[in-house]
C-alpha positions as CSV (number, residue, x, y, z in Angstrom):
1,X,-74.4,-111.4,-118.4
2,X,-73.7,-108.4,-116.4
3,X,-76.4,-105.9,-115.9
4,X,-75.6,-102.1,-116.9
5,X,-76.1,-99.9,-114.1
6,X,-77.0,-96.7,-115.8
7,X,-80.3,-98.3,-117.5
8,X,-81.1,-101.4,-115.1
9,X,-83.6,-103.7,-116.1
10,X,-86.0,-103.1,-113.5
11,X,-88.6,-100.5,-114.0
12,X,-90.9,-98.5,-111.4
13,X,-94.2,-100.6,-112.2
14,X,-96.2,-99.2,-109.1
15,X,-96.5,-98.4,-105.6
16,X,-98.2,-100.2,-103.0
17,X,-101.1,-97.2,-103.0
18,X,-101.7,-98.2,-106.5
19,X,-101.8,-101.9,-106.6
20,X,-105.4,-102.9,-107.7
21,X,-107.5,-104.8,-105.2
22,X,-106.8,-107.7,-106.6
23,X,-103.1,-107.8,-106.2
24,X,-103.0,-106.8,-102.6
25,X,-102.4,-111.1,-102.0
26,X,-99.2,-110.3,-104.1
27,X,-98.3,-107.3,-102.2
28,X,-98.4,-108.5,-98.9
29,X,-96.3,-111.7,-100.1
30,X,-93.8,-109.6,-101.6
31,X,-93.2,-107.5,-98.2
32,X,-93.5,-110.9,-96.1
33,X,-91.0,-112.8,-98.4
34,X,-88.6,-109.3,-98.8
35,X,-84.8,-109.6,-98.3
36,X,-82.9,-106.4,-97.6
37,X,-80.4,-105.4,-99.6
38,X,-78.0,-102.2,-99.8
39,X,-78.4,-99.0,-102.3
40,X,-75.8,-99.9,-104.0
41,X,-77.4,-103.6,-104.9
42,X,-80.3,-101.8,-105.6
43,X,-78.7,-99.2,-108.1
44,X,-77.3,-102.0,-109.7
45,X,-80.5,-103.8,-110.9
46,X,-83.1,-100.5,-111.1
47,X,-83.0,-97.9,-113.9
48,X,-81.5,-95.2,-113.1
49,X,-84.3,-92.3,-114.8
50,X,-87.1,-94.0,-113.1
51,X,-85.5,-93.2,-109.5
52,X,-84.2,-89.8,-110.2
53,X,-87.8,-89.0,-110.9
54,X,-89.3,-90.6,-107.9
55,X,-86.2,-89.1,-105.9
56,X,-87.5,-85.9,-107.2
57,X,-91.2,-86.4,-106.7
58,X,-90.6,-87.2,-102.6
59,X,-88.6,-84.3,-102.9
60,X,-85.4,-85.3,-102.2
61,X,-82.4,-83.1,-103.5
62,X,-80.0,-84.2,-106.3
63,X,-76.9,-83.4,-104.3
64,X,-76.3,-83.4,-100.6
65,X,-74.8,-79.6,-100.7
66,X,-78.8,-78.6,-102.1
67,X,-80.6,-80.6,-98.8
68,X,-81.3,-84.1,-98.0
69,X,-80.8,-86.6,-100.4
70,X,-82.4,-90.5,-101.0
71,X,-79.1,-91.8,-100.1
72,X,-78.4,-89.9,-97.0
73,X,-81.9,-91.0,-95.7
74,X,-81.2,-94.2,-93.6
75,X,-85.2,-94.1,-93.3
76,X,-85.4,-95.5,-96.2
77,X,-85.2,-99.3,-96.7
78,X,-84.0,-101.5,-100.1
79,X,-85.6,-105.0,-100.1
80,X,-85.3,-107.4,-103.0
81,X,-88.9,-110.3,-103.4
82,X,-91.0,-111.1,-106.3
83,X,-94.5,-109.2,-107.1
84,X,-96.8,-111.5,-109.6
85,X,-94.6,-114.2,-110.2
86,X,-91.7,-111.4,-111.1
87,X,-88.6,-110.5,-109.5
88,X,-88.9,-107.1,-108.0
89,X,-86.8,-104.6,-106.3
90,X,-88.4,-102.0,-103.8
91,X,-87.9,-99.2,-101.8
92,X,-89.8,-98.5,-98.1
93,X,-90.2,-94.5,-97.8
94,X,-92.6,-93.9,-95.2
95,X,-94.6,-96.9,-95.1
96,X,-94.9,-96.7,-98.8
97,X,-93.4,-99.9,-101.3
98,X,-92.3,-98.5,-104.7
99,X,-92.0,-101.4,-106.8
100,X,-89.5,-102.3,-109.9
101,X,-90.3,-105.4,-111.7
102,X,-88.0,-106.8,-114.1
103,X,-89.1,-106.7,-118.3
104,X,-89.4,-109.2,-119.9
105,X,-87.4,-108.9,-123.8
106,X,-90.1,-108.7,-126.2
């Protein structure tokens, strides 16, 4: 079944700043494990609304013409793991992970 790309199944769960105590084990396992993949992979399999707001919070711009955009940053690394048993897609931005798990249907 082919995933659509404007709503993605994965959804921004947390950042690595956020992950309780607890999980850290999972965190660094997730990093360790990590395989790099491009923007466009990642677009593919994260929702769309849940990056345009993170894009928006680290202050990148929504077009190149109005400043430096996410996409234009080669800073920035994609990385495909699993966080807690899940499949996860993430996003390196300064030595910060931003984490999208995959929902289970309910």
């Amino acid at each position: 079944m082919a995933r659509s790309s404007a709503t993605g199944e994965f959804r921004f769960e947390t950042d690595c700043v956020g992950v309780p105590k607890q999980d850290v084990p999972a965190l660094i396992k997730m990093i360790e494990e990590a395989v790099g993949v491009t923007r466009r992979t990642f677009l593919c399999h994260v929702h769309r609304g849940d990056l345009a707001e993170l894009e928006r919070a680290l202050k990148y711009a929504d077009h190149p013409a109005r400043g430096m955009t996410m996409a234009a940053d080669w800073h920035v690394r994609y990385r495909r793991s699993s966080f807690k048993g899940r499949r996860c897609y993430f996003f390196d931005h300064s030595g910060i992970e931003y984490i999208f798990t995959e929902r289970k249907a309910s």
